[in-house]
C-alpha positions as MATLAB code, in Angstrom:
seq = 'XXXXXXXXXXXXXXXXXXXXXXXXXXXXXXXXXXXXXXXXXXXXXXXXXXXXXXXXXXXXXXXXXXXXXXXXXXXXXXXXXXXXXXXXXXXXXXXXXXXXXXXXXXXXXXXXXXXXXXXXXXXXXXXXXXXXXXXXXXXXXXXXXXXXXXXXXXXXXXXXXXXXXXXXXXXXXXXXXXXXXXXXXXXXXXXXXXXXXXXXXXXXXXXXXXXXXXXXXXXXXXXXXXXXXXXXXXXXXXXXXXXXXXXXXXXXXXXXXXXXXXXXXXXXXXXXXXXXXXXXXXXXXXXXXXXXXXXXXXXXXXXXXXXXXXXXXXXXXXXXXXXXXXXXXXXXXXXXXXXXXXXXXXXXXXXXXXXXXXXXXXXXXXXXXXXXXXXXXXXXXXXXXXXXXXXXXXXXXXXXXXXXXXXXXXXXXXXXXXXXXXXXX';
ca = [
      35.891  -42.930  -22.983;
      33.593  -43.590  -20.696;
      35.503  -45.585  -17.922;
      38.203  -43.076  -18.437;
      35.830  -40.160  -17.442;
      34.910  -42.112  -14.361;
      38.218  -43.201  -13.403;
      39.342  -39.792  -13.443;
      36.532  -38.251  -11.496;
      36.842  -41.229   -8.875;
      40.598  -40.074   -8.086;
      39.739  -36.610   -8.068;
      36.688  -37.123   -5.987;
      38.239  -39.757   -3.565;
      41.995  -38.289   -3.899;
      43.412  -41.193   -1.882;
      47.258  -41.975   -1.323;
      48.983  -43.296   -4.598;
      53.169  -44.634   -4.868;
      54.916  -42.825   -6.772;
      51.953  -39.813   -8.064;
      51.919  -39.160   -4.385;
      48.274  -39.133   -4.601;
      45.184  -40.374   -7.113;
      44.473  -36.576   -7.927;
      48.047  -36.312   -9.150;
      47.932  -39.036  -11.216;
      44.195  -37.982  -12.624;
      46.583  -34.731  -13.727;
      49.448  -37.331  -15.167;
      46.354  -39.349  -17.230;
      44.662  -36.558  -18.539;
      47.577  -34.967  -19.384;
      48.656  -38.041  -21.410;
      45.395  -37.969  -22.668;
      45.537  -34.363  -24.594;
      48.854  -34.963  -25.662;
      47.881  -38.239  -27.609;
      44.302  -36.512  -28.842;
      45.613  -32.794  -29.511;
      43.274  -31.710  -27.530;
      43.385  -28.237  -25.265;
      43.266  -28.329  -21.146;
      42.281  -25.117  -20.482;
      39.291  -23.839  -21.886;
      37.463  -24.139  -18.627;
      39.912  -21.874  -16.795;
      38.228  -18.978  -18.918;
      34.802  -19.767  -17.579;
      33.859  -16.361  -15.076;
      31.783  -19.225  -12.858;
      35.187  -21.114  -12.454;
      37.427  -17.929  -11.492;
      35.292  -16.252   -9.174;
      35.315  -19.724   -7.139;
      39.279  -19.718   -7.410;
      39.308  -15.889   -6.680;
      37.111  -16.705   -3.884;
      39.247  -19.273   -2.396;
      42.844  -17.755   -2.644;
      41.224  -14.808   -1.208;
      39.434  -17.355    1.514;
      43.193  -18.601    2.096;
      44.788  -15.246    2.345;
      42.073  -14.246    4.853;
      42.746  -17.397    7.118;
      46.235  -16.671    7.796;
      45.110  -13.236    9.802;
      43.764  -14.489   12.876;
      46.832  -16.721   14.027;
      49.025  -13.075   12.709;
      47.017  -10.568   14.979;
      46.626  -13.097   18.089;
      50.289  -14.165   17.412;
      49.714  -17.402   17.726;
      51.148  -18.072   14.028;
      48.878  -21.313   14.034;
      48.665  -21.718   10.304;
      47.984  -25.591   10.162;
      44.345  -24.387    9.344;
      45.900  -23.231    5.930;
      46.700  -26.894    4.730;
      43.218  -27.734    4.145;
      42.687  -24.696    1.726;
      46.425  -25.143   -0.308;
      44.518  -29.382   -0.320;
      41.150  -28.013   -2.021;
      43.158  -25.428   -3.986;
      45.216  -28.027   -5.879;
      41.920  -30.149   -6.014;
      39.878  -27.684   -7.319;
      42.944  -27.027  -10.185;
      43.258  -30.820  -11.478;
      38.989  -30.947  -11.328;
      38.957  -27.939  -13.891;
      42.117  -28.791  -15.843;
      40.051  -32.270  -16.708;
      36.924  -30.880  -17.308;
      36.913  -30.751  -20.740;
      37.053  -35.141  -20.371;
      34.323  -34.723  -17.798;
      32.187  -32.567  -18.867;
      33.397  -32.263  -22.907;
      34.543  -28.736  -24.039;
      32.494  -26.016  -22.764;
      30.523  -25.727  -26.105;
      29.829  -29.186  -26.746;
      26.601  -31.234  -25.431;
      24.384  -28.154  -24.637;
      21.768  -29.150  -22.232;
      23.618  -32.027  -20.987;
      26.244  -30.839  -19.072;
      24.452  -30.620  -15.566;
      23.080  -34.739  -15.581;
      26.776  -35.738  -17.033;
      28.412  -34.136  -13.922;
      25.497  -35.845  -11.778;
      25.898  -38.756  -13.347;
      29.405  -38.805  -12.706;
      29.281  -38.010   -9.156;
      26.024  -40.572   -8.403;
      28.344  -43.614  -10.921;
      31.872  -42.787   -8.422;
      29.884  -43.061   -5.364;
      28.350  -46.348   -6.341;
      31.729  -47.784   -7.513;
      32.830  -46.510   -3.796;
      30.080  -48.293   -2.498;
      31.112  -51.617   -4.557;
      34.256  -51.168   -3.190;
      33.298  -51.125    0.891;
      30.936  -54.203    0.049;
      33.984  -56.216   -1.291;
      36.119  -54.975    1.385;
      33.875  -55.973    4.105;
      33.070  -59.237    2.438;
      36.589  -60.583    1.565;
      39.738  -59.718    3.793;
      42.441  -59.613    0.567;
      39.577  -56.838   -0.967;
      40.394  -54.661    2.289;
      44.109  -55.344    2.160;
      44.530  -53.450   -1.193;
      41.763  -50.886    0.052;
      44.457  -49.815    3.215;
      47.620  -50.236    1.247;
      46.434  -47.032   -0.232;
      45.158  -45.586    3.173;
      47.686  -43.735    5.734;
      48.304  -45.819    8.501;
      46.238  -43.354   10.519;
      43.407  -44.255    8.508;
      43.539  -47.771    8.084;
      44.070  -48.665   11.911;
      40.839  -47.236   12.610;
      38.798  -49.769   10.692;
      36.919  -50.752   13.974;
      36.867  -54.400   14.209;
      36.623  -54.260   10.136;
      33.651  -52.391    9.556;
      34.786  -49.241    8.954;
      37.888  -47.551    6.662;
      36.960  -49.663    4.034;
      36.418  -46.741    1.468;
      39.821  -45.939   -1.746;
      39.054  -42.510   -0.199;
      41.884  -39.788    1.251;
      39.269  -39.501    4.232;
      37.229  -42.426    4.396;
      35.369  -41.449    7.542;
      33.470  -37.677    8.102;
      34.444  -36.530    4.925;
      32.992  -39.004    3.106;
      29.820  -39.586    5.101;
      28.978  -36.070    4.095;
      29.484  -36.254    0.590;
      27.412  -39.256    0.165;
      24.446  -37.248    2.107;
      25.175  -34.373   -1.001;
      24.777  -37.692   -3.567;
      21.397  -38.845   -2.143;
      20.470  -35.150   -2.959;
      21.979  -35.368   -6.317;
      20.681  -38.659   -6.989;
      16.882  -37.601   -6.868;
      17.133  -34.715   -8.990;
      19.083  -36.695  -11.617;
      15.789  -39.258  -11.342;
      13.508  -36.422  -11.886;
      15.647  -35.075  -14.585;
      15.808  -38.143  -16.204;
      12.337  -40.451  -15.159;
      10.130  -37.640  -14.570;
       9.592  -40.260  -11.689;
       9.062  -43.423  -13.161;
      11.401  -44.940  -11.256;
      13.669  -48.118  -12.236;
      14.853  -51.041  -11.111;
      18.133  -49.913  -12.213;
      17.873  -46.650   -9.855;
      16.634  -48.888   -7.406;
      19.652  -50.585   -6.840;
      21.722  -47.623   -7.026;
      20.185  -46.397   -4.280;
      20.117  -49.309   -2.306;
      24.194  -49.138   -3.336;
      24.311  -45.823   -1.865;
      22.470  -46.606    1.388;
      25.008  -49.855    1.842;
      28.159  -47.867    1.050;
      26.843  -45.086    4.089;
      26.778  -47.889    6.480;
      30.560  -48.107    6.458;
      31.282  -44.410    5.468;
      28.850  -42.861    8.702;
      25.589  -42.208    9.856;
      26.044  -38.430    8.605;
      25.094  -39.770    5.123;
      21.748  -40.713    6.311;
      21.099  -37.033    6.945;
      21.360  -36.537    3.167;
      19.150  -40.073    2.557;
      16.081  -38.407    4.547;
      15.966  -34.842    3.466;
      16.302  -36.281   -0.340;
      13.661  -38.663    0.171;
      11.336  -35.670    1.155;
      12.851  -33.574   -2.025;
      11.176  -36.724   -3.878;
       7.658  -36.140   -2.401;
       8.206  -32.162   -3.195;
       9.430  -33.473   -7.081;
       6.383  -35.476   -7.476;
       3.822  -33.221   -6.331;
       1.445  -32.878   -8.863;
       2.996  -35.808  -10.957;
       1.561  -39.337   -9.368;
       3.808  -42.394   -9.364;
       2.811  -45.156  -11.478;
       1.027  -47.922   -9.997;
       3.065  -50.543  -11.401;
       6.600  -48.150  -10.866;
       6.096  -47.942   -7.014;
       5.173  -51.642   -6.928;
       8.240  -52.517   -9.242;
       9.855  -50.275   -7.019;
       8.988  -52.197   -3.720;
       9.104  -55.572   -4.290;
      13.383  -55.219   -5.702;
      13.703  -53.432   -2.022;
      11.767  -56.125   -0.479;
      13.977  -59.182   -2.329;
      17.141  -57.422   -1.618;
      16.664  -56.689    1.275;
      15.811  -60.541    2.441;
      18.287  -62.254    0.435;
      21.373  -60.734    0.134;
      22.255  -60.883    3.954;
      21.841  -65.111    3.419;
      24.280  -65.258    0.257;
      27.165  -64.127    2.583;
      29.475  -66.244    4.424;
      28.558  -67.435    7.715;
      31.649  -65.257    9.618;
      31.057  -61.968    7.513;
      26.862  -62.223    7.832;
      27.931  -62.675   11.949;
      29.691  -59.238   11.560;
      27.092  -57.886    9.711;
      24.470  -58.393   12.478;
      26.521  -58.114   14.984;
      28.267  -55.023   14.025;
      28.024  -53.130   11.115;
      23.925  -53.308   11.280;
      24.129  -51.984   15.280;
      26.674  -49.145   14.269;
      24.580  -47.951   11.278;
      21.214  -47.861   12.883;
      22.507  -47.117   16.341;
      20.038  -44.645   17.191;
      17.299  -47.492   16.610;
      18.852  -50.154   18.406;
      19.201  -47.274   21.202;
      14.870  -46.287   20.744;
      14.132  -50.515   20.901;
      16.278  -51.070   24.273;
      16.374  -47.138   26.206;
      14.014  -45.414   24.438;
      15.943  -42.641   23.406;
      17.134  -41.760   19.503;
      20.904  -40.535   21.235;
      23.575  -42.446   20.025;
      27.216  -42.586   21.253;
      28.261  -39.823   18.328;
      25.053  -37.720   19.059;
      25.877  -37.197   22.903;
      29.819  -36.285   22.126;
      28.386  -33.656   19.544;
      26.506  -32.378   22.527;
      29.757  -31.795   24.477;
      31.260  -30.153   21.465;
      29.081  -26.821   21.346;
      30.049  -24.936   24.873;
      30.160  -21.291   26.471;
      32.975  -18.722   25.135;
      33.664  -15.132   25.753;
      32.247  -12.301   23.537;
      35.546  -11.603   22.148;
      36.283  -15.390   21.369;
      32.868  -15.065   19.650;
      33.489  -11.916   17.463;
      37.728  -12.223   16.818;
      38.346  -15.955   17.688;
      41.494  -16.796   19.578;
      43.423  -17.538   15.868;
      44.112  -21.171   17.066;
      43.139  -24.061   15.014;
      45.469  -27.063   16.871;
      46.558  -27.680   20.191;
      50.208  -27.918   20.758;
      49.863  -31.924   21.167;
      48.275  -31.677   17.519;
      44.786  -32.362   18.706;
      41.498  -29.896   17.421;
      41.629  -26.367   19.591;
      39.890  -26.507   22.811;
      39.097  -30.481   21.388;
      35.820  -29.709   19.877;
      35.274  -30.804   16.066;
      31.986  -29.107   15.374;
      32.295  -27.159   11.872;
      30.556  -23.759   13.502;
      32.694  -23.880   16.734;
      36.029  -24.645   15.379;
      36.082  -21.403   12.781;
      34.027  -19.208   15.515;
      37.157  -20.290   17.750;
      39.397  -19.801   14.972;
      38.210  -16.728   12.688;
      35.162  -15.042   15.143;
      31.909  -14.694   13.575;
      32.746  -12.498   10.855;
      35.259  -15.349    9.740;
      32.618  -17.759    9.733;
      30.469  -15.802    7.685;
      33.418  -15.101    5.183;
      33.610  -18.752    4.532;
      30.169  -18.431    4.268;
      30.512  -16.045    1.222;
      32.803  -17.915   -0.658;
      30.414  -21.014   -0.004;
      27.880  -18.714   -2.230;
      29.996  -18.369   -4.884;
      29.273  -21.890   -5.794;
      25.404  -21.383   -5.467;
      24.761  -17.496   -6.919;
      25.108  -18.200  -10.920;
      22.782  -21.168  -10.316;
      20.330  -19.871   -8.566;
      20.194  -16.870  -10.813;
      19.917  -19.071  -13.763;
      17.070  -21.112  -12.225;
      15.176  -17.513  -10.627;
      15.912  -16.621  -14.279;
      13.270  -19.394  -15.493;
      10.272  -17.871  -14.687;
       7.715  -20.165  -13.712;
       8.367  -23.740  -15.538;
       8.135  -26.458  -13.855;
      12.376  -27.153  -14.708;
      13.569  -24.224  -13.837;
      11.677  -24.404  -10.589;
      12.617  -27.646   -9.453;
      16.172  -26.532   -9.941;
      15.723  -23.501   -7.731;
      14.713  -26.015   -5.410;
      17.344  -28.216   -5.664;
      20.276  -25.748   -5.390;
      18.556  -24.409   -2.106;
      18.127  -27.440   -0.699;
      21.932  -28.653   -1.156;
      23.051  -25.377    0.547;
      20.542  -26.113    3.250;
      22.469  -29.526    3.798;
      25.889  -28.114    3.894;
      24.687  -25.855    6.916;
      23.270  -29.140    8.271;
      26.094  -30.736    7.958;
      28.175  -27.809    9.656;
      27.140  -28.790   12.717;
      28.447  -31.455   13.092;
      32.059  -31.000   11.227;
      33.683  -28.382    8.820;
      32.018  -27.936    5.429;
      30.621  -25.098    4.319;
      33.606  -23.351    2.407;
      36.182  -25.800    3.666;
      35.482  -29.694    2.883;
      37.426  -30.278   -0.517;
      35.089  -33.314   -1.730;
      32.230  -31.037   -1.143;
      33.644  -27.980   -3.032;
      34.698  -30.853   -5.806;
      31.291  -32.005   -5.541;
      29.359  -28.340   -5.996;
      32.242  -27.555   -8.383;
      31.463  -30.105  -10.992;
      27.295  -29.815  -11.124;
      27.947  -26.063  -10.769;
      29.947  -25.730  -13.683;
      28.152  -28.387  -15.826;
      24.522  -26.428  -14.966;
      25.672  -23.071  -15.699;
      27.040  -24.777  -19.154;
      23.709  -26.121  -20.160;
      22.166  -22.587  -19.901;
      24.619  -20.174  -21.577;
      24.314  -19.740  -25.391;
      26.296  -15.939  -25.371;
      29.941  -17.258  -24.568;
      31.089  -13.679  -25.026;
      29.079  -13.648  -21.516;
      30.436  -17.586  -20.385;
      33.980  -16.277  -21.018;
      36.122  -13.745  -19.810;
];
C-alpha cells in the first residue's frame, strides 16, 4: 500500500507524458480506479469536504474570470485558459485519490497533515534519485525523455538539465522543490522535535542534488527553510551529539561521492552542472558580483507600461509567433499585462483559499507551541509563493504548486476537525 500511495502521488505531482493514458495523471485516475473497484471502496468522499469545494469553486470561477480580458480588448487570446482547464483536471484526479493518499476523511485523526508531507518530501526524493541516475548513466536519461515532449527533452543543455519524469522539468519544478525544503523542516519539527537524523540528513542532501538539475529557484526555498529551522528551534537547543551526527554525514558525502563517479560524468559535474548551480558564486569568486546570467534577464523582464495597461491589461497572454506577450516571463508582469491589477489580485484571492481554513485552524490554537509553529509555517509558504512570483507564474496558477498546497491543506484541516457535520457539506 505504501508504494502504491507514492506511485500515485508521483504521477499526479510530476504529471509527465504517458502512451496510451496520454499522461501519468490519467493513468493515476485508471490505477486508483482499478483500485476501488477490486477493494469496494468509495472515491468520493473527499469531494464533500467544504475546504475542497471552495478551492474548485474558486478556480472555475478563476477560469471563467480569465476569459474576460481577451473578450473586452477583443483580442480573443484565450491560450491563457489552458493552464487553468491543466490544474482543473489535476486538482480532480488529486481529490478523487485522496482517500489512498490520505485514507478516508475519518480515518488516522491527527495524521493526516505529516502523511501528505510525507508524501510530497518521499516523491521529491524519488525525483531527485531519478536526475542522479539520469545524469550518471546515459540509458537512465533515455527512458527519462522518452516520456518528455520533444520540446522538453532537447533542452537538456549539454546533459545537465531535463533530466526530471516531470511534465515541466524546468521552472515548474524548481519552484516546487523550494515549497518541499519548506515542507521538509516542518515535517522534522513535527516529527524530531529537532533531533535531527542521519536519515533526514540525506534526504535533504537528496533534495539539494535533485535542485541542481531542476534550477537555482529551488535554492530560494533551501535558504528561507533553513532560517524557518532556527525560528523552530528557538527555545529548544540541538543536541550536541545530533548537530555533530548531523555534520560529519554532510562532511563524508560531500567528499566522497563526487570520487565514486566515473571519470567522464565527475568531468561534467565540475565542469558543468557544479558552475550552473552555484553560478552566482562562481560569478562573486571571478567579478565580484552575485548576478548570474538568469538574474540579469529577470532584470529586463520588469519594464515601464501605461496606467491603463496597469489597471485593465491589454487581454493578451501570447504573441502571434506563440512566444510570452511583450516576451517577458515574470509571474507579476505577465497577469498585470494580461488581467490589470485587479486580475492579479483575483488570482491572488483564490491563492487564499488554499491558506484561510489553515490559518484559522492554527490562529484557533491559542498559544501552544503546535499550533503556533503551524501559523508560522502556513505564512511562510504563502510568503514563498509571492517570492517566487517574481520570477514566473505561481501564485493561483502553477498546477504542481496548487497540487502541492492542495494535499497538506486538505490533510491539516483533516487532523483538526472532529464535527464532520461542520467538515462536510
Amino acid at each position: 500500500m505504501g508504494f502504491f500511495r507514492l506511485l500515485l502521488a508521483f504521477l499526479i505531482i510530476f504529471n509527465f507524458p504517458v502512451p496510451v493514458a496520454y499522461n501519468s495523471a490519467a493513468a493515476a485516475f485508471l490505477l486508483a480506479t482499478t483500485y476501488y473497484v477490486i477493494n469496494d471502496r468509495n472515491p468520493l468522499p473527499y469531494f464533500r469536504l467544504t475546504y475542497i469545494l471552495y478551492i474548485l469553486a474558486g478556480l472555475v470561477f478563476i477560469t471563467l474570470a480569465s476569459a474576460i480580458p481577451a473578450v473586452l480588448h477583443f483580442t480573443f487570446d484565450f491560450s491563457i485558459l489552458k493552464a487553468f482547464a491543466l490544474q482543473l483536471f489535476l486538482m480532480l484526479v488529486l481529490v478523487y485519490c485522496m482517500p489512498v493518499l490520505l485514507g478516508d476523511p475519518w480515518e488516522n485523526a491527527g495524521a493526516g497533515f505529516d502523511t501528505a508531507a510525507t508524501l510530497l518530501v518521499s516523491v521529491f526524493t524519488v525525483q531527485s534519485v531519478i536526475q542522479v541516475l539520469a545524469f550518471i548513466f546515459p540509458p537512465v536519461a533515455d527512458m527519462v525523455h522518452f516520456f518528455q515532449k520533444e520540446s522538453v527533452a532537447g533542452k537538456d543543455y549539454g546533459g545537465i538539465r531535463a533530466l526530471a519524469l516531470s511534465g515541466n522539468p524546468f521552472f515548474d519544478l524548481s519552484a516546487a522543490y523550494a515549497v518541499c525544503y519548506i515542507v521538509f523542516v516542518k515535517l522534522a519539527v513535527n516529527r524530531a522535535r529537532m533531533a535531527i537524523q542521519v536519515t533526514d540528513v540525506i534526504f535533504f542532501l537528496l533534495l539539494i542534488v535533485g535542485t541542481f538539475f531542476a534550477g537555482r529557484t529551488g535554492f530560494i526555498g533551501l535558504g528561507i527553510a533553513l532560517l524557518t529551522m532556527a525560528v523552530y528551534a528557538r527555545g529548544t537547543p540541538f543536541k550536541v551529539f545530533s548537530f555533530l551526527k548531523v555534520f560529519f554525514v554532510c562532511l563524508v558525502l560531500v567528499w566522497t561521492l563526487p570520487w565514486l563517479l566515473p571519470a567522464d560524468t565527475r568531468d561534467l559535474l565540475f565542469d558543468k552542472l557544479l558552475p550552473f548551480a552555484f553560478e552566482f558564486l562562481y560569478s562573486y569568486l571571478e567579478q565580484g558580483s552575485v548576478a548570474t546570467a538568469s538574474t540579469d534577464v529577470l532584470s529586463t523582464m520588469y519594464f515601464p507600461i501605461g496606467i491603463n495597461t496597469f489597471l485593465f491589461g491589454d487581454g493578451r497572454y501570447l504573441m502571434a509567433d506563440g512566444s510570452y506577450y511583450l516576451y517577458t516571463d515574470a509571474g507579476y508582469m505577465r497577469h498585470i499585462l494580461y488581467y490589470g491589477i485587479f486580475g492579479q489580485l483575483l488570482l491572488v484571492g483564490y491563492q487564499l483559499l488554499f491558506f484561510l481554513k489553515p490559518l484559522l485552524i492554527s490562529l484557533g490554537g491559542g498559544f501552544e507551541k503546535r499550533p503556533r509553529n503551524d501559523l508560522f509555517f502556513w505564512m511562510v509558504l504563502l510568503a514563498v509563493l509571492f517570492v517566487l512570483h517574481y520570477k514566473g507564474e505561481v501564485v493561483g496558477f502553477m498546477p504542481v504548486i496548487a497540487l502541492m498546497l492542495l494535499l497538506l491543506g486538505t490533510g491539516y484541516v483533516k487532523d483538526k476537525y472532529e464535527a464532520w457535520s461542520i467538515f462536510y457539506t
